[in-house]
Rosetta silent file (secondary structure, phi, psi, omega in degrees, C-alpha in Angstrom):
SEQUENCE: XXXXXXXXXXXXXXXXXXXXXXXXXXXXXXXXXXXXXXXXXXXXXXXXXXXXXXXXXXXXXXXXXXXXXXXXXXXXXXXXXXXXXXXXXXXXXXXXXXXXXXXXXXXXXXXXXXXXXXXXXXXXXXXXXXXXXXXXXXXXXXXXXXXXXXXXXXXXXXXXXXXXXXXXXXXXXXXXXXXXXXXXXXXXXXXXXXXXXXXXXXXXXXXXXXXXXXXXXXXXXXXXXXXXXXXXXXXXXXXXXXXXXXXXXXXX
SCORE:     score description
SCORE:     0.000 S_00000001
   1 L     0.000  -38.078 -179.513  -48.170  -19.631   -3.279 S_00000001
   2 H   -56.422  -38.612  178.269  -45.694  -21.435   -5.461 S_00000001
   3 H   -82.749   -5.279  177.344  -42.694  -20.330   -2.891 S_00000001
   4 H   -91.449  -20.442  177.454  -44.509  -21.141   -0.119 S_00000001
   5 H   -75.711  -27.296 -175.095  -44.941  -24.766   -0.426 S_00000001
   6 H   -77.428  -82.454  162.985  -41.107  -25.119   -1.094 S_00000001
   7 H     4.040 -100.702 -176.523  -40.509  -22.865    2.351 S_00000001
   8 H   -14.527  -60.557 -175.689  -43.011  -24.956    4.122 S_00000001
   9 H   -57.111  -29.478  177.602  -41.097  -28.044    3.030 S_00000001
  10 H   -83.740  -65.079  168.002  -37.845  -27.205    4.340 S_00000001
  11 H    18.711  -77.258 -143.739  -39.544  -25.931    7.646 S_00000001
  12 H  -110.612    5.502  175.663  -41.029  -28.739    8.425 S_00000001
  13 H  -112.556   -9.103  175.439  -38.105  -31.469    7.354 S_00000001
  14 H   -87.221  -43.122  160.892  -35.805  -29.000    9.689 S_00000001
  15 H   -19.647  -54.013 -163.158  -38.419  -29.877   12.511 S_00000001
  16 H   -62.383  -45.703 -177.624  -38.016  -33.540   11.748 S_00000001
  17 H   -54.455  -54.357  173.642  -34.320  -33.151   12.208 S_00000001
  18 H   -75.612  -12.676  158.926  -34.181  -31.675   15.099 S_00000001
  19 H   -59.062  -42.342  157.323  -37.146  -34.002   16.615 S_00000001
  20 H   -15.372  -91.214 -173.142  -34.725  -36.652   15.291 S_00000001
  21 H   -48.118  -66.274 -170.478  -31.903  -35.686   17.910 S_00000001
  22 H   -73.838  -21.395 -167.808  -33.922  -34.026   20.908 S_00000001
  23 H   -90.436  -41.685 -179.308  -36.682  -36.463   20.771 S_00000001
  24 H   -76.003  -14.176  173.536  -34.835  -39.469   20.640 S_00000001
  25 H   -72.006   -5.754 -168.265  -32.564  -38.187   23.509 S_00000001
  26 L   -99.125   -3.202  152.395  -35.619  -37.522   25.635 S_00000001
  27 L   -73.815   -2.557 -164.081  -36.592  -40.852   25.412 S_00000001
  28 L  -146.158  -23.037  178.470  -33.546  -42.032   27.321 S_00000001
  29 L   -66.340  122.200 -179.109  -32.488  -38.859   29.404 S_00000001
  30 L   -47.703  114.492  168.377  -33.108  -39.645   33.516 S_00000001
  31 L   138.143  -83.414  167.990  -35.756  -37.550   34.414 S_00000001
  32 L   -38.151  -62.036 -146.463  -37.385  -37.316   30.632 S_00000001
  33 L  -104.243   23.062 -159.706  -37.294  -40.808   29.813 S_00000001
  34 L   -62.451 -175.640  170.250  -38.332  -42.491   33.058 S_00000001
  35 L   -99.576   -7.685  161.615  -40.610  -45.719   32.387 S_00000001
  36 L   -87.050  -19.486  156.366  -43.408  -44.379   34.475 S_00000001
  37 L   -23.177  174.925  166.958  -43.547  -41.458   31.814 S_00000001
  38 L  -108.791  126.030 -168.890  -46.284  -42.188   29.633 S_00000001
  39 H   -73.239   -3.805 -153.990  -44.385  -43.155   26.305 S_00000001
  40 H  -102.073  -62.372 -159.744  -47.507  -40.716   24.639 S_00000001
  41 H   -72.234  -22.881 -169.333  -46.679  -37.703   27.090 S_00000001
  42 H   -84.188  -64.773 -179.488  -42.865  -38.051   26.290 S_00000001
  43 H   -34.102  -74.046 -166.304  -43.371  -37.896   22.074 S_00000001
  44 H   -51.082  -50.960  164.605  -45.461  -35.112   22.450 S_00000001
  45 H   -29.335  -50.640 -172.824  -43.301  -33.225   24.793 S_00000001
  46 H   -49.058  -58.930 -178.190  -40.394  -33.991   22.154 S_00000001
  47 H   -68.978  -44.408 -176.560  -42.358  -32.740   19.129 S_00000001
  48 H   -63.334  -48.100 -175.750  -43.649  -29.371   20.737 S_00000001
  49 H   -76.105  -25.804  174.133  -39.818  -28.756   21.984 S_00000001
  50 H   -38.878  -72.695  174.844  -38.581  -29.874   18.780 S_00000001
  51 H   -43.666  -55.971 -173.394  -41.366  -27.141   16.926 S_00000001
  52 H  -100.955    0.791  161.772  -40.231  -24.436   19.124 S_00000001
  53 H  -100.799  -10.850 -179.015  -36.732  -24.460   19.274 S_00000001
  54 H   -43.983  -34.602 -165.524  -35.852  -25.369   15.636 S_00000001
  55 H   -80.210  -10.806  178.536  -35.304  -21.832   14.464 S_00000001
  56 H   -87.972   -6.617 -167.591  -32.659  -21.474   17.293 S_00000001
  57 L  -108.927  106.873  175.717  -30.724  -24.572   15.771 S_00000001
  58 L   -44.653   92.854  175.567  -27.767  -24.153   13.214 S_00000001
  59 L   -98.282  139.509  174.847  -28.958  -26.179   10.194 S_00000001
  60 L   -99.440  111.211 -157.971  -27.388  -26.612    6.928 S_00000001
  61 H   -80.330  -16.891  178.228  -30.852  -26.192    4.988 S_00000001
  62 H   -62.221  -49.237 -173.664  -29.195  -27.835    2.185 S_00000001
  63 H   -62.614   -1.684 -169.476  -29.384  -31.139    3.652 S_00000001
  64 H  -104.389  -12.943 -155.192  -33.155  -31.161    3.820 S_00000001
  65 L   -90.188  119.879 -159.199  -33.608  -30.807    0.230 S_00000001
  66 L    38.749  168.450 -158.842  -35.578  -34.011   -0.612 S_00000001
  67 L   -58.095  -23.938  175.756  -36.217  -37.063    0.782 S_00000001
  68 L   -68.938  -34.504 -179.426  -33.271  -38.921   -0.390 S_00000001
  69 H   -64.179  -44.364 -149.490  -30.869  -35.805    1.114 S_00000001
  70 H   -87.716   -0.503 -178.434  -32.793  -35.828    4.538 S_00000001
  71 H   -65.777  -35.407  179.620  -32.132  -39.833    5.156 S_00000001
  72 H   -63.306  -89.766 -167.893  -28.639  -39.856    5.847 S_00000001
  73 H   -46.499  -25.348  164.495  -28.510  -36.830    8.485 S_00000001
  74 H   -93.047   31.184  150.916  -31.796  -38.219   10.014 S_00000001
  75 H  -115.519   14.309  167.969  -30.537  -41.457   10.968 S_00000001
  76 H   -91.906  -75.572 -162.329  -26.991  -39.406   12.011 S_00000001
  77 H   -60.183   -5.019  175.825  -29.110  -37.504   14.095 S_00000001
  78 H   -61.925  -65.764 -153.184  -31.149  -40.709   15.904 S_00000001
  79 H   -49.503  -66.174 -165.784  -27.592  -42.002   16.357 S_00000001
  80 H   -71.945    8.725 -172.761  -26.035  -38.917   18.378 S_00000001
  81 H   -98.231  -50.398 -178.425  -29.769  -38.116   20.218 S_00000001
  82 H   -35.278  -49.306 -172.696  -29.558  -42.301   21.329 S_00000001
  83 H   -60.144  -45.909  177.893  -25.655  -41.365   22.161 S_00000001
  84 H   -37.971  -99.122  172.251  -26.711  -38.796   24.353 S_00000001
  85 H   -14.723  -81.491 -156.658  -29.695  -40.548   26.216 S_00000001
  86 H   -46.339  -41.847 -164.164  -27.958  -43.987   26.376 S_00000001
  87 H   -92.450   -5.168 -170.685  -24.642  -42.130   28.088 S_00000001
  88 H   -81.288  -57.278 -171.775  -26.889  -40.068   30.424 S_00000001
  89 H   -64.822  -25.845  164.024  -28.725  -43.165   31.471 S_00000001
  90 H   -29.746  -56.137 -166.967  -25.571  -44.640   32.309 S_00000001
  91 H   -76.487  -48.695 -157.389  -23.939  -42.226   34.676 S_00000001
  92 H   -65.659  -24.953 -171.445  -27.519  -42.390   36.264 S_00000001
  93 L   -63.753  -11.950 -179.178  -26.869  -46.201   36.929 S_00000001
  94 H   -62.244  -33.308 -177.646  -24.279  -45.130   39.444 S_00000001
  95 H   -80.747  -15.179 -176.969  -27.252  -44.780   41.742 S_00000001
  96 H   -90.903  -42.285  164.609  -28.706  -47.944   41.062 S_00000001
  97 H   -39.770  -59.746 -165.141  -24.887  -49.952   41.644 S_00000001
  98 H   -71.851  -10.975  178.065  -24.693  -48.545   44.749 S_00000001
  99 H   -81.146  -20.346  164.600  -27.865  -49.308   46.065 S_00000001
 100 H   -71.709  -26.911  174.147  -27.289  -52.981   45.318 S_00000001
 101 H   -60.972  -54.964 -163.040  -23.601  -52.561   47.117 S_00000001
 102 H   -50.010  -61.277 -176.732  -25.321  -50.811   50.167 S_00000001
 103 H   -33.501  -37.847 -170.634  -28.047  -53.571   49.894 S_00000001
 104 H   -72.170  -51.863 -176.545  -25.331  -56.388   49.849 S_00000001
 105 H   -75.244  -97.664 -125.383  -22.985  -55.206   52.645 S_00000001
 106 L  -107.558   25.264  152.764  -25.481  -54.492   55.001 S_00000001
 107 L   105.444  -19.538 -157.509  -28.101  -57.079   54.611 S_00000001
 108 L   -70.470  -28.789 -179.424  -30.605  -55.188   53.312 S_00000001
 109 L   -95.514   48.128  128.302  -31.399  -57.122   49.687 S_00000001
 110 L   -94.872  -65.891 -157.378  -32.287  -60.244   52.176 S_00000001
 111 L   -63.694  -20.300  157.298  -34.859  -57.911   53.481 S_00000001
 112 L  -133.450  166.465 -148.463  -36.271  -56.776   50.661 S_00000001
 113 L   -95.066   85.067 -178.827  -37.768  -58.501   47.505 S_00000001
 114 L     1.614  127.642 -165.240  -36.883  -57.886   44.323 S_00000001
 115 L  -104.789   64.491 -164.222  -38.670  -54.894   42.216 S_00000001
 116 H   -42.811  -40.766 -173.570  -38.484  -56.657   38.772 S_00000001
 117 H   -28.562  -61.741 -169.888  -41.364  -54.513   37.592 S_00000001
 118 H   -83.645  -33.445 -159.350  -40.256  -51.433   37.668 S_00000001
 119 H  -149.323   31.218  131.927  -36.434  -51.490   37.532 S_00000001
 120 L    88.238   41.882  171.882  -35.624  -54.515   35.489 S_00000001
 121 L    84.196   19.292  177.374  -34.667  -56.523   38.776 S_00000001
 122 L   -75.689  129.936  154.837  -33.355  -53.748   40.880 S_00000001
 123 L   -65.756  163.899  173.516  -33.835  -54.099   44.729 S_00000001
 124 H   -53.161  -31.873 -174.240  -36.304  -51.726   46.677 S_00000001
 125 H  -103.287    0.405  165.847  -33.794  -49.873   47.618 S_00000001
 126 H   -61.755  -36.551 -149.742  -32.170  -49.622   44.331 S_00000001
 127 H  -102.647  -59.716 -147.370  -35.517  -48.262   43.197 S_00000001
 128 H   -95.132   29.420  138.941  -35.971  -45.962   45.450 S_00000001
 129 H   -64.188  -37.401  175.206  -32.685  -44.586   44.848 S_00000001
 130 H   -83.496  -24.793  154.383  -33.489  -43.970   41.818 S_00000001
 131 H   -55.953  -26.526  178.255  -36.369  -42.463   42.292 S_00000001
 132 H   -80.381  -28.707 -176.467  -34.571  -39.987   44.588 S_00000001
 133 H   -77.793  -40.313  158.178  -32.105  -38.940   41.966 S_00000001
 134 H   -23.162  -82.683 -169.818  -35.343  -38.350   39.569 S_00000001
 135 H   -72.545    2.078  169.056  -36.976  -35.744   41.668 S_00000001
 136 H   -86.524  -26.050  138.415  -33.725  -34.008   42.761 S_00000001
 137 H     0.695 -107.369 -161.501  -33.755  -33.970   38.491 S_00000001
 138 H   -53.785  -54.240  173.852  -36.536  -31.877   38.556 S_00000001
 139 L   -68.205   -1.960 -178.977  -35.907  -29.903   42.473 S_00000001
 140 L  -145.112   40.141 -176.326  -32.749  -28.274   41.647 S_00000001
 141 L    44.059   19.717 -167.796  -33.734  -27.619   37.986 S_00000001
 142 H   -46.843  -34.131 -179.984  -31.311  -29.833   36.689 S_00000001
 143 H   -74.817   -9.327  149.743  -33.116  -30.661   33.636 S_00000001
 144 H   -48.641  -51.484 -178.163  -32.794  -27.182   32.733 S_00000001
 145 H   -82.665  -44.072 -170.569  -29.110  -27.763   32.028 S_00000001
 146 H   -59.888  -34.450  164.891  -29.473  -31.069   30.241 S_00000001
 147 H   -59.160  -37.024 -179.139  -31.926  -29.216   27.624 S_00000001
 148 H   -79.721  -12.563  154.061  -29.105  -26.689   27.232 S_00000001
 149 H   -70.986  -16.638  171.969  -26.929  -29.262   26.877 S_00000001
 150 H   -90.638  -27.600  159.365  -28.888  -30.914   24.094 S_00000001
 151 H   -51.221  -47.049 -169.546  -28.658  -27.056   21.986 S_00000001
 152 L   -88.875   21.311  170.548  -25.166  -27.029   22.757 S_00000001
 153 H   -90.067  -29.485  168.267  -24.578  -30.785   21.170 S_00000001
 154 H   -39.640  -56.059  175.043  -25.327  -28.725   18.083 S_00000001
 155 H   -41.995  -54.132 -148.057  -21.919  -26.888   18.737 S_00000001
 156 H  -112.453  -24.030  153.220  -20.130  -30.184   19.283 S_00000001
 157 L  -128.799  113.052  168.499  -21.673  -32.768   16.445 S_00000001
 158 L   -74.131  164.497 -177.345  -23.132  -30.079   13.674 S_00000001
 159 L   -64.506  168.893 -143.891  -26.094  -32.008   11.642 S_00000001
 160 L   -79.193  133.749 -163.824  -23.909  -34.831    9.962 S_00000001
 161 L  -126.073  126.859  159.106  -21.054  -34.896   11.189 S_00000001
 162 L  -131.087  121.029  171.979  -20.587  -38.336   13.234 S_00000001
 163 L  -121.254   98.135 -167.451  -17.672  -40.047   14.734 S_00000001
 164 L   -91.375   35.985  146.651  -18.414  -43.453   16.215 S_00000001
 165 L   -97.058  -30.009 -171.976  -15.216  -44.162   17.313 S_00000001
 166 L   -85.900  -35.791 -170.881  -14.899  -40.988   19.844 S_00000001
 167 H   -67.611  -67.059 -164.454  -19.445  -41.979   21.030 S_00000001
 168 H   -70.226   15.715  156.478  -17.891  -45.750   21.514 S_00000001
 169 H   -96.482  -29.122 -175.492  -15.111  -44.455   23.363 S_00000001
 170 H  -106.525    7.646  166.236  -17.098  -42.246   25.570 S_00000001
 171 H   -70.153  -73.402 -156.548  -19.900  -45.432   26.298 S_00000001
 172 H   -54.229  -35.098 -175.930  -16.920  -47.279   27.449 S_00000001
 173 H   -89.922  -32.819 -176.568  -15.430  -44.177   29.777 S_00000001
 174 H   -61.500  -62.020 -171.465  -19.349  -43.652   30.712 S_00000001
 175 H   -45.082  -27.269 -179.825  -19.687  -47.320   31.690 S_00000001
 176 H   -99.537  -77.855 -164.625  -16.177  -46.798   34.011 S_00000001
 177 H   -47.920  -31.275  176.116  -17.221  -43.966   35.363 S_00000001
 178 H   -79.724   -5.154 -179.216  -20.593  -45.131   36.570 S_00000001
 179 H   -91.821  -39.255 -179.944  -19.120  -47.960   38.159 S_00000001
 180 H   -63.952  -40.517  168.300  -16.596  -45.883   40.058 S_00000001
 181 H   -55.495  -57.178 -164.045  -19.109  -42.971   40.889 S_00000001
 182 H   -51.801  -57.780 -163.493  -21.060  -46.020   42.130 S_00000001
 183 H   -88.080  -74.047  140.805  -18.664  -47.499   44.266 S_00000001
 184 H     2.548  -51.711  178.161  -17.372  -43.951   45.888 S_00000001
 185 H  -117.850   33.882  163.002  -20.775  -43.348   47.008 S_00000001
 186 H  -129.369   15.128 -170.304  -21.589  -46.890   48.648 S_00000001
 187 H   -75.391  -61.013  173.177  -17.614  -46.676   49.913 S_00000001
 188 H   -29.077  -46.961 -164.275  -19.278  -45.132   53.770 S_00000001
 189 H   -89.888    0.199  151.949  -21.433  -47.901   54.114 S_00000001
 190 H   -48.679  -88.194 -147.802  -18.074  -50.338   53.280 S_00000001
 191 H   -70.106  -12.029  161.914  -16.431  -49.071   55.813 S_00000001
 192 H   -62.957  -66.686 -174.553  -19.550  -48.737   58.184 S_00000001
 193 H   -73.419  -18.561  166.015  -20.004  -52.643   58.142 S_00000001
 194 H   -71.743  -21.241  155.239  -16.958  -53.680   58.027 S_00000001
 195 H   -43.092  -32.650 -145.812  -16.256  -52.008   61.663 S_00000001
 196 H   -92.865  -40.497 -176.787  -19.197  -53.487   62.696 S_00000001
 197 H   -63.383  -31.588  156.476  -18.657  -57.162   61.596 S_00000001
 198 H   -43.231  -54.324 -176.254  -15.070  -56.767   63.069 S_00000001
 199 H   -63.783  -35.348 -140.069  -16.917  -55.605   66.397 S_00000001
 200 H   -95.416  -64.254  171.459  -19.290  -58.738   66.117 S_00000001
 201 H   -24.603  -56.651  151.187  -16.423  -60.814   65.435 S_00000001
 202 H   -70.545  -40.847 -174.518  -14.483  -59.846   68.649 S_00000001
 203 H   -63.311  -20.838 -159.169  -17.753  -59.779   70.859 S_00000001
 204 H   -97.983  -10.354  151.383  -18.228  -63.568   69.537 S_00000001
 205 H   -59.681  -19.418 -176.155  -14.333  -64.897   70.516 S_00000001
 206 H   -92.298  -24.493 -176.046  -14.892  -63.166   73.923 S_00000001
 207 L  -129.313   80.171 -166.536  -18.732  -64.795   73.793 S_00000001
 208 L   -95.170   33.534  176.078  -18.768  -67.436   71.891 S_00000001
 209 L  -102.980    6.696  162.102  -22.186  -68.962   72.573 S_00000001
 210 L   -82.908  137.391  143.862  -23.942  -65.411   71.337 S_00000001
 211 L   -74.929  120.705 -157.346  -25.670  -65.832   68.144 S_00000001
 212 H   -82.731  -30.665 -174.171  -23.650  -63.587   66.599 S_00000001
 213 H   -90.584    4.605 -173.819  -25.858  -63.276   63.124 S_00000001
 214 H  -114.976  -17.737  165.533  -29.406  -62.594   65.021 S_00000001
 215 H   -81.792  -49.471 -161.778  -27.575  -59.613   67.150 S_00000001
 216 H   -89.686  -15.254 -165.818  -25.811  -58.211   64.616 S_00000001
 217 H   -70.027  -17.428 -147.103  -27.980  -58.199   61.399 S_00000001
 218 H  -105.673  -25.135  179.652  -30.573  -55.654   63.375 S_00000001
 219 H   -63.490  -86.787  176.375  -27.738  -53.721   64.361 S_00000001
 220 H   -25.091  -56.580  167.580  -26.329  -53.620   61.194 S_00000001
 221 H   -77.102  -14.948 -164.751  -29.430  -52.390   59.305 S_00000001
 222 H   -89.538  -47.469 -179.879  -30.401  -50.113   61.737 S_00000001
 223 H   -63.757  -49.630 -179.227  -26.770  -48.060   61.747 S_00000001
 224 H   -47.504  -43.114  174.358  -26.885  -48.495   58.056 S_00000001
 225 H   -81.750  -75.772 -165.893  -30.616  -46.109   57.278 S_00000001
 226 H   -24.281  -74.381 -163.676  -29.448  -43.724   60.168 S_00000001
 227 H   -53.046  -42.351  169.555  -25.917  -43.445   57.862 S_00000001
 228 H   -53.170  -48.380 -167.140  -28.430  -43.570   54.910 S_00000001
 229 H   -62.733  -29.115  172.584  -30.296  -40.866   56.073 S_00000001
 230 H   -80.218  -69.474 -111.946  -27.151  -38.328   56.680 S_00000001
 231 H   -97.526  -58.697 -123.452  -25.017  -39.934   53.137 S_00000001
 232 H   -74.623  -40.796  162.029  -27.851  -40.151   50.726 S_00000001
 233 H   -37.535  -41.061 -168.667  -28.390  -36.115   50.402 S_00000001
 234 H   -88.360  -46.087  173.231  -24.266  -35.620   49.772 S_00000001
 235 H   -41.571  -50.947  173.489  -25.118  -38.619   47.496 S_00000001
 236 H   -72.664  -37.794  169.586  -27.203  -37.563   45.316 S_00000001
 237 H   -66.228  -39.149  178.224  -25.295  -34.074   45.074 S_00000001
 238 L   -83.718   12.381 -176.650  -22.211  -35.756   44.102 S_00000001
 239 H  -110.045  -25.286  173.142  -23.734  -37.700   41.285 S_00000001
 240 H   -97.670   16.964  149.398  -25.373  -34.800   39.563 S_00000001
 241 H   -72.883  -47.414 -150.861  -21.949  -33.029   39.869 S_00000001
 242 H   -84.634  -18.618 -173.820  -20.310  -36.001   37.796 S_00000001
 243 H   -98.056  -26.417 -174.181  -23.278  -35.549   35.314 S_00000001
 244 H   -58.584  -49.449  178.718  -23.043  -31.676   35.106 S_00000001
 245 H   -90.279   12.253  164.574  -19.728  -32.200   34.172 S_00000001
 246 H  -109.504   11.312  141.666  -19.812  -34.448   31.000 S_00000001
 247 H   -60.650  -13.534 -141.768  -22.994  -32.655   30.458 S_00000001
 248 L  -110.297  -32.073  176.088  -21.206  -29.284   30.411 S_00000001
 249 L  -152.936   -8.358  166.456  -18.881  -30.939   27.321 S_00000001
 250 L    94.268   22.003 -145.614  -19.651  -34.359   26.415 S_00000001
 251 L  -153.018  153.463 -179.306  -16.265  -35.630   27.498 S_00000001
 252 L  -131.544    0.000    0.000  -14.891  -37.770   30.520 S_00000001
């Protein structure tokens, strides 16, 4: 009985570690960490995955050994589970840029009202962008690789080991890359409206007593969903390429 209480004790402070890491990245990962989760169903999730993968996770058991040992490595492990989330949620922001570009260039954030609720001031169609990349999450298993990408973060920061010059170097390369991703996949509907306002342009020097802005915005939005409706599938595919692959090593 006397060895079991020690046992027990490590056990259950190697849980905590790894609930550290995976739980706080699951609070922040796209998919995991949406804000219509229930902040209740996401802890628990955390702690159960936590519970059943610990024994699969290289731990230096030494670092557990009383509470003063385990303080350090659990607030190293908040930090890299945060780094994780935080750089995840990031990339996913590509989808939310472009839906305010698409919105801008074609008219479309006059048309609809701002969804402060939900998406922190995001347009409707921002939102429901994002919402599209969520369940293609979840439809093409994707979230399958982002848990195996949180086991293999073991591989690539062991319990702690931190370098917060290389995490604030890859925020800053996330943060470029999501703008760029971003831009790349609202670049069609550039180059859609700018033909069109060119065409508008010419029809009104050959006519110029057409109201030129009551013909063309209906125009305009109307080629613009048709083009949504072909781009946004190839859209969504190219953004969870760009996540597979700094998922795949943690690197840009």
């Amino acid at each position: 009985m006397d060895g079991l209480i020690p046992l027990l004790s490590v056990q259950a402070m190697t849980v905590l570690l790894v609930f550290a890491r995976i739980g706080t990245a699951l609070m922040f990962l796209p998919g995991f960490g949406e804000s219509f989760v229930p902040a209740r169903f996401r802890l628990l999730f955390a702690l159960a995955f936590s519970f059943a993968i610990h024994l699969a996770i290289p731990l230096d058991l030494a670092v557990t050994e009383g509470v003063t040992g385990l303080l350090g490595p659990l607030i190293l492990e908040i930090t890299i589970g945060a780094w994780i989330g935080l750089t995840a949620r990031i990339l996913m922001t590509a989808l939310q840029f472009a839906g305010y570009q698409i919105g801008m260039v074609s008219g479309l954030s006059n048309a609809f009202a701002p969804d402060s609720a939900a998406f922190q001031g995001g347009t409707i169609l921002s939102s429901a962008l994002i919402l599209a990349g969520v369940a293609v999450i979840f439809a093409t298993d994707f979230h399958h690789l982002m848990i195996d990408a949180l086991l293999m973060s073991y591989e690539v920061f062991p319990v702690g080991l931190i370098i917060p010059g290389d995490l604030a170097e890859q925020v800053v390369k996330a943060a470029g890359a999501s703008v760029y991703v971003g831009v790349s996949l609202a670049a069609p509907f550039f180059i859609l409206t700018l033909l069109l306002n060119l065409a508008m342009g010419l029809a009104n020097r050959m006519m110029p007593t057409m109201p030129v802005f009551f013909v063309a915005s209906p125009i305009l939005i109307g080629f613009v969903l048709i083009v949504m409706a072909i781009a946004v599938p190839s859209m969504l595919r190219g953004l969870l390429h760009h996540m597979a692959d700094w998922f795949g090593s943690f690197t840009f």
